[in-house]
C-alpha positions as CSV (number, residue, x, y, z in Angstrom):
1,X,-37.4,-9.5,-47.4
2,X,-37.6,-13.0,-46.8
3,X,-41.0,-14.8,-45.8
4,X,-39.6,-15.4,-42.1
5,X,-38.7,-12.3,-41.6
6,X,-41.9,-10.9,-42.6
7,X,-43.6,-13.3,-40.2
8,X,-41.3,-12.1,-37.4
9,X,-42.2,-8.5,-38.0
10,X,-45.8,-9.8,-38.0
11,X,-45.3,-11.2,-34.9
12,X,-43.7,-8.7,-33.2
13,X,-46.6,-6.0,-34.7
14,X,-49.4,-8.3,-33.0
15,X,-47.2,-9.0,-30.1
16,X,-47.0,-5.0,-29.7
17,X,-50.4,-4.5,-30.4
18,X,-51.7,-7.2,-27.7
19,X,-49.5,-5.6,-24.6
20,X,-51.1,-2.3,-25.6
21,X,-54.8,-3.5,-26.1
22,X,-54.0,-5.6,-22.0
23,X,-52.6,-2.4,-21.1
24,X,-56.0,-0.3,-22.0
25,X,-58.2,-3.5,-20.8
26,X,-56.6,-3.2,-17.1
27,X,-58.2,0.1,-17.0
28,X,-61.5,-0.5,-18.7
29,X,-64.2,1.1,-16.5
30,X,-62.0,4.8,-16.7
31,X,-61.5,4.6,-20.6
32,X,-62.8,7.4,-22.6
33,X,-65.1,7.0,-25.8
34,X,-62.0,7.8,-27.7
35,X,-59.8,5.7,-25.9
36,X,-62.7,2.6,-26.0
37,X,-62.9,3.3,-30.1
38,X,-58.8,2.9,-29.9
39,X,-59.0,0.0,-28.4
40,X,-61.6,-1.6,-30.8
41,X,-59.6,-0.6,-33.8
42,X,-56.3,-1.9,-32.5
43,X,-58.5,-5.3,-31.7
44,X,-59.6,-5.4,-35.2
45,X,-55.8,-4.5,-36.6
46,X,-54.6,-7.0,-34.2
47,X,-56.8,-9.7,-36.2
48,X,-56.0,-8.4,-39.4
49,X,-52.1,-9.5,-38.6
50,X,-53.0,-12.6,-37.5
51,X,-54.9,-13.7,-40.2
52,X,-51.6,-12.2,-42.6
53,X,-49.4,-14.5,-40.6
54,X,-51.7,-17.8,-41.0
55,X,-52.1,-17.0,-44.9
56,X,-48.6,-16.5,-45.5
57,X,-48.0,-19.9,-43.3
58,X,-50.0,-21.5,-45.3
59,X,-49.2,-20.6,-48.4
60,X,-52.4,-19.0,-49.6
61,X,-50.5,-15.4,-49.7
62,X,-47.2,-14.7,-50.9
63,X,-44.8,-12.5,-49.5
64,X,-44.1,-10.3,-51.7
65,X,-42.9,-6.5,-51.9
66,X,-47.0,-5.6,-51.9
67,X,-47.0,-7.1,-48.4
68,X,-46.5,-3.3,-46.9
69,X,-46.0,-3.5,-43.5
70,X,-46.0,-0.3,-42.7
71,X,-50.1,0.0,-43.3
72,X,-50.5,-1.8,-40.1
73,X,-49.4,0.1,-37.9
């Protein structure tokens, strides 16, 4: 897979991941403790992506086919 591609799916992961986390936000005073700990771990996966997508950009990662995207979901 090329490294644009990957960056793209990265992109689209985080993009996902942000509408979802705005989504829960809107509702923040009726969340349950489970649905509060959701949100915090989507926050922190959320992060995780966007620090793949500035390595890869700048070169200090390689896309390669150890990049599994699937883990981040």
């Amino acid at each position: 897979m090329s490294e644009d591609l990957r960056v793209e799916l990265l992109r689209e992961k985080h993009q996902t991941l942000d509408d979802e986390i705005d989504e829960l936000n809107e509702r923040h005073h009726s969340l349950s403790p489970a649905e509060r700990q959701r949100v915090k771990e989507m926050k922190f996966k959320r992060l995780r992506i966007r620090d793949i997508i500035s390595e890869i950009e700048s070169g200090k990662i390689e896309t390669s086919n150890d990049l599994n995207l699937d883990s981040l979901d």
